[in-house]
N, C-alpha and C positions, 0 to 999 in steps of 0.2 A: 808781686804775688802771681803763682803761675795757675793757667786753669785749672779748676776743678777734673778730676780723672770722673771718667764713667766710670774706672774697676777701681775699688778703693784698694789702693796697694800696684796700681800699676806704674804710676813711675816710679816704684823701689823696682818694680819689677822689671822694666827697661833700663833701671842704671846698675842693678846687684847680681839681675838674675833671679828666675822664678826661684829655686831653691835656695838663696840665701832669703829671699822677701818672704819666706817661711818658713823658716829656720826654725824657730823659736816654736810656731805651731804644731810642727813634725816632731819638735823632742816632745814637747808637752803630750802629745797623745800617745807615743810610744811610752812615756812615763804610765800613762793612765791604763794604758791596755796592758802593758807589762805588767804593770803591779794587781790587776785582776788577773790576767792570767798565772800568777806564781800561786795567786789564793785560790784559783778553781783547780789546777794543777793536781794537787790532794781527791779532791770529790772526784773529780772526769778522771785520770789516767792513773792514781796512786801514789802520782810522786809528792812525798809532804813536807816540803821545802818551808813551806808556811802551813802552820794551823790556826784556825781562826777566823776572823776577819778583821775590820779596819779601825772596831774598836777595839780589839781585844787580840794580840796575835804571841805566834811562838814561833821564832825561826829556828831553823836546823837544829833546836831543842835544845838549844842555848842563850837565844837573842829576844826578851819578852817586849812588848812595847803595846802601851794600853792608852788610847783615847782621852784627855785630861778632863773635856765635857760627860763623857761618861761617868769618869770615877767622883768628878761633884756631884750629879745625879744621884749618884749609888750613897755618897755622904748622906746627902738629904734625905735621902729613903732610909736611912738609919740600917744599910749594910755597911760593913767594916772590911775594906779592903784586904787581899793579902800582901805578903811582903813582896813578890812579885810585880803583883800589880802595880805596887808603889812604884819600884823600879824601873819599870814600863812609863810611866804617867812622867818622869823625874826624864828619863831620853828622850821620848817626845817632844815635850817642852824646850830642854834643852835644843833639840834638831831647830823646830819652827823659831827657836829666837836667834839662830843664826841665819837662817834662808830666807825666813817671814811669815810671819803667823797664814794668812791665805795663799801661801802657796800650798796649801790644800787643797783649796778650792779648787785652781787651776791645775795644778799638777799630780793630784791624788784621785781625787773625787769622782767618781766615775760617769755620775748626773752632769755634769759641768760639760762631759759631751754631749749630752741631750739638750741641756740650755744653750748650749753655744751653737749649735744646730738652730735652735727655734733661732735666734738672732742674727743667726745667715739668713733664714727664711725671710724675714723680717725685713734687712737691708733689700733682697735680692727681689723681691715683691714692692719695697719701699710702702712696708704697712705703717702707718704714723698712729693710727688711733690704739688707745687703752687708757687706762687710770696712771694717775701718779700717784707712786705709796714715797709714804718721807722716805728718809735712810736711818728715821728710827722705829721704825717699824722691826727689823730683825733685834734690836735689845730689848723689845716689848715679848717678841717672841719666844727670845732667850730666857726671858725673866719669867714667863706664863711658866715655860717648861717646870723651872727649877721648884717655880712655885707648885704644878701639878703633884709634881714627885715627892716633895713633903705631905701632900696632903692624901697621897692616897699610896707612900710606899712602895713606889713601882718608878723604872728607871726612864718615864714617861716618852721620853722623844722614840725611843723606839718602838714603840706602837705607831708610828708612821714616819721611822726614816724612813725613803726611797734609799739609801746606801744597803741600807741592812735589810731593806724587802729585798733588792736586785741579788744581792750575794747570795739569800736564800731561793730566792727567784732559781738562778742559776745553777743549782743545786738542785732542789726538791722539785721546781716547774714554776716557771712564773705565776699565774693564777690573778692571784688582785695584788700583783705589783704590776702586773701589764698598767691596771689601771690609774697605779698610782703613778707612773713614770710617763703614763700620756695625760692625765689632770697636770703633771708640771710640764710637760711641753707643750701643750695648749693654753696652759695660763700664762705661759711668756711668749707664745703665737700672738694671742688674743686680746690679750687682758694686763698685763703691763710689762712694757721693752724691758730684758735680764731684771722680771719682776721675782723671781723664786731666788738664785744664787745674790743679787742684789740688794734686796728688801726683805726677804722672807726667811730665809735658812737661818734658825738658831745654831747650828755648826759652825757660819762661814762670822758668825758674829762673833762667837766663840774665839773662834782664832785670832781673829780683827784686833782683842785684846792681848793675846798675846804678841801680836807682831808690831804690838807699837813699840818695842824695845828689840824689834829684829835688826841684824845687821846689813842685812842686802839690798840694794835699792837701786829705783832705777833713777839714773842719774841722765843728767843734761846737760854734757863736756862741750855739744855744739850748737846750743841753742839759739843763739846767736845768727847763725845758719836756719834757722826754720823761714817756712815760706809759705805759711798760714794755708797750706793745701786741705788741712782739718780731719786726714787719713788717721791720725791716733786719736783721734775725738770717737769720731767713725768708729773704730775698733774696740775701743779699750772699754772693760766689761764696768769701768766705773769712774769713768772720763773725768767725774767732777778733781779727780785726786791731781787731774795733769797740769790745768790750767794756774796754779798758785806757782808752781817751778818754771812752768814754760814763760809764763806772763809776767815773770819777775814778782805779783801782788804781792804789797805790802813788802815789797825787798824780800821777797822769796828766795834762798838760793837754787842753784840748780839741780836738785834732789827733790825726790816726790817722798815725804818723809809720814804721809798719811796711810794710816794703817790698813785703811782697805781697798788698798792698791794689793791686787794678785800675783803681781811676778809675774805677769804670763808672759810677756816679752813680748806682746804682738804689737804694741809701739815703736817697738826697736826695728821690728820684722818689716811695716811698714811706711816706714820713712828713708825717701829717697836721699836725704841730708846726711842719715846717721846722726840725729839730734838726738836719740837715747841711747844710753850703754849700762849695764848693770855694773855695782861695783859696790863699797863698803860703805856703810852712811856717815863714815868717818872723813871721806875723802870728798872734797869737792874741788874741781877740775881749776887749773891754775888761771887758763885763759879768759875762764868766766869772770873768778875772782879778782883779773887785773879789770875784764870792763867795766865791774862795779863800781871799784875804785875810781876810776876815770869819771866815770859818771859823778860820783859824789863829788871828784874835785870840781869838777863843769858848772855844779848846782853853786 
């Protein structure tokens, strides 16, 4: 076992190179910032590539694509979608079950920069204290919402996303989304480690069920090679999902096949091993699959 780095990610970064040991981070945020800027593109400069926003949108006045938590929302409030809309909800889904339900999270969501921030702050301070909320806390949340929206007819979570304050934020003038976007970077300062995209966002839960039938995943071809340095423990916005594949338990293979794993890739980004690589959830790596074997003959 080699020492402990002061910089988490620094021996990816002495063996890859700073740019490939954040590789993964660098597209991820050009993903996030690109896709805000194609939606403010319209309001700020005229160009209206996109209308809408991230629940609801219209490309080049061809390409619909609508939110799937929204449009149950809108079931339950007893409005009746259009056909459109349908069609939007029907691509969506379809996308996220091929790349993974929380690659929203990470790759979309535009908050997920703000919490990913408070959790640098966090490492880079090494703040340890706050609460621990279960991981079922975001399906209690999910279910409040659904349950709100029946009962009062209204497509409830939007009365306090942070997505859909920041869009109109950016638009109209931030206002009380300032407020609401530093209540969630302070309560995962403060008050519990990636407590809001982890525990609390009925969105990222949302997805979580859809992506338990996703195809993409991050796989463990050299896990074998790891050297317990604990840099993607460190990192990963939901660590518990790593240790079943890395750790073999219970004859795990080498795929994280739990649904609220992100995709973000920053496991991949920092291991100097190259113990993670994304790939199909159909595929699991040969080498692995001959040490198992060996093992089982051994026992």
């Amino acid at each position: 076992m080699s020492a402990p780095s002061q910089v988490i990610g620094a021996d990816a970064i002495a063996e890859k190179g700073w740019l490939q040991a954040h590789k993964w981070l660098i597209l991820r945020r050009a993903s996030q910032m690109g896709i805000l800027l194609v939606f403010m593109m319209g309001p700020w400069f005229g160009l209206w590539v996109v209308k809408g926003n991230l629940n609801y949108s219209y490309t080049l006045g061809i390409l619909p694509l609508t939110d799937p938590y929204l449009l149950l929302q809108s079931l339950l409030a007893f409005r009746l979608p259009e056909t459109l809309t349908l069609v939007g909800v029907f691509l969506v889904i379809l996308f996220y079950v091929l790349v993974g339900g929380r690659n929203y999270c990470s790759w979309v969501c535009p908050v997920n920069m703000v919490t990913d921030f408070a959790s640098w702050l966090r490492r880079r301070f090494g703040l340890k204290a706050g609460i621990r909320l279960s991981s079922s806390t975001r399906y209690w949340m999910l279910g409040m919402t659904l349950v709100v929206s029946v009962l009062t007819g209204t497509i409830a979570w939007e009365m306090l996303n942070p997505v859909s304050m920041l869009h109109r934020g950016l638009i109209f003038g931030m206002g009380f989304a300032w407020m609401i976007l530093l209540a969630v970077f302070l309560f995962d300062l403060f008050v519990a480690q990636r407590g809001w995209c982890g525990h609390v966002c009925p969105v990222g839960a949302f997805y979580s069920l859809i992506g338990k039938a996703s195809v993409l995943r991050v796989h463990l071809p050299k896990r074998e090679a790891c050297n317990n340095c604990m840099d993607c423990y460190a990192v990963c916005p939901e660590f518990k999902v790593i240790k079943p594949a890395l750790k073999a338990v219970d004859g795990a293979p080498p795929i994280i096949f739990d649904s609220q794993c992100t995709n973000c890739g920053r496991c991949i980004d920092v291991c100097s091993k190259d113990v993670f690589a994304f790939g199909p959830r159909f595929r699991v790596s040969v080498d692995s699959s001959v040490g198992r074997i060996a093992q089982a003959v051994q026992k």
